[in-house]
N, C-alpha and C positions, 0 to 999 in steps of 0.2 A: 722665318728668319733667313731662310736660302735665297729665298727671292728676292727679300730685303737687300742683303749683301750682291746680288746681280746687277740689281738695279745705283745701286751707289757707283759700281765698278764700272757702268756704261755711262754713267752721268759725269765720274771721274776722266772718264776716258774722252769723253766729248767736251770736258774743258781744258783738257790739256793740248788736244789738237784744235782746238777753236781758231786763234788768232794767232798769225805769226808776227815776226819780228821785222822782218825783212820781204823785200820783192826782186826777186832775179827774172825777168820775162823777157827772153831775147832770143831770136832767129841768127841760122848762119849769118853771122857777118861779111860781106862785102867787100866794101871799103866806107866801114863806118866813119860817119863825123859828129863829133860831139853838137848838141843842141843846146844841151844843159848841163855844166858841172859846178854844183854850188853844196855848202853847207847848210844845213836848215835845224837851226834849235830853238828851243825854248824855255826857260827857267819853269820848274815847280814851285806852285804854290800849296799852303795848308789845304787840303776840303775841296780840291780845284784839278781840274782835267785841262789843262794845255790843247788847243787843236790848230790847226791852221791849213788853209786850202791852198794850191798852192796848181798854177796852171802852166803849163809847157809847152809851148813857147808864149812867155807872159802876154803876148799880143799876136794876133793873127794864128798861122800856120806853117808849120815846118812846110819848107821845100817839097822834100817829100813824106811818102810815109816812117814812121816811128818804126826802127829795126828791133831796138834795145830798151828798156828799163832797168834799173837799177837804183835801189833805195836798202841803203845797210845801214841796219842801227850799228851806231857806235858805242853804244852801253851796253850792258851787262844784259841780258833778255831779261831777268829777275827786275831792272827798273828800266826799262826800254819800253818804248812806243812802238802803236801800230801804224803799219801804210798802207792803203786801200787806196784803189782805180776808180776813180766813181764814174769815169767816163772815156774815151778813146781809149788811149793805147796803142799798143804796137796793132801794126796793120794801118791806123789814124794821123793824122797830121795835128794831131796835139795829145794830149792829154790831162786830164782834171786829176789830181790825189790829194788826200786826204790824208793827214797827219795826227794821230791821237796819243797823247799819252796816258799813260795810268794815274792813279788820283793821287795826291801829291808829290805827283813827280813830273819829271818835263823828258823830254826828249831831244837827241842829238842823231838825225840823219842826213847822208850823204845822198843828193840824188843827182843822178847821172841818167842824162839821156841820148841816146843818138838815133841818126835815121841813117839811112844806107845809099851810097852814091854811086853806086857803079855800074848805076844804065843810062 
């Protein structure tokens, strides 16, 4: 039974830290310039996960490399969406993220990106 209850309490413990809510990844800033500042939602559906891919700068390549990320859900975390890097990033002249919501629900984030100009 002791084991039993150990085992729950690390399974508990690794879904609770699983996924965040939000992405803060950014370096001293510079003299940041924005790249990206947009709204990004989605309505919920019944039985249904919301996703959307979503690329920075929608074509080509920043100037230079990516200083800053930033993606804050706007909801509540209880019905808020994940955001994941599935490629660049800061240090990158773009980046690829990925947008997930929960199942019947949608999600509402803010992404913001900048790169750094002051060489």
């Amino acid at each position: 039974m002791f084991k039993l209850a150990i085992i729950l309490c690390f399974a508990f413990i690794a879904y609770a830290v699983g996924d965040v809510h939000f992405i803060d990844d950014c370096l001293s800033p510079g003299k940041p310039v924005i790249l990206y500042n947009q709204e990004v939602t989605k309505t919920g559906h019944f039985l249904q996960i919301q996703e959307e891919n979503l690329r920075v700068p929608l074509v080509g390549f920043a100037p230079k490399n990516i200083s800053c990320i930033t993606v804050v859900n706007q909801m509540s975390d209880i019905n808020g969406g994940f955001p994941y890097i599935k490629s660049g990033g800061v240090g990158y002249t773009y980046v690829d993220l990925y947008l997930k919501s929960q199942k019947n629900k949608g999600f509402d984030f803010r992404v913001t990106v900048y790169y750094d100009d002051s060489s």
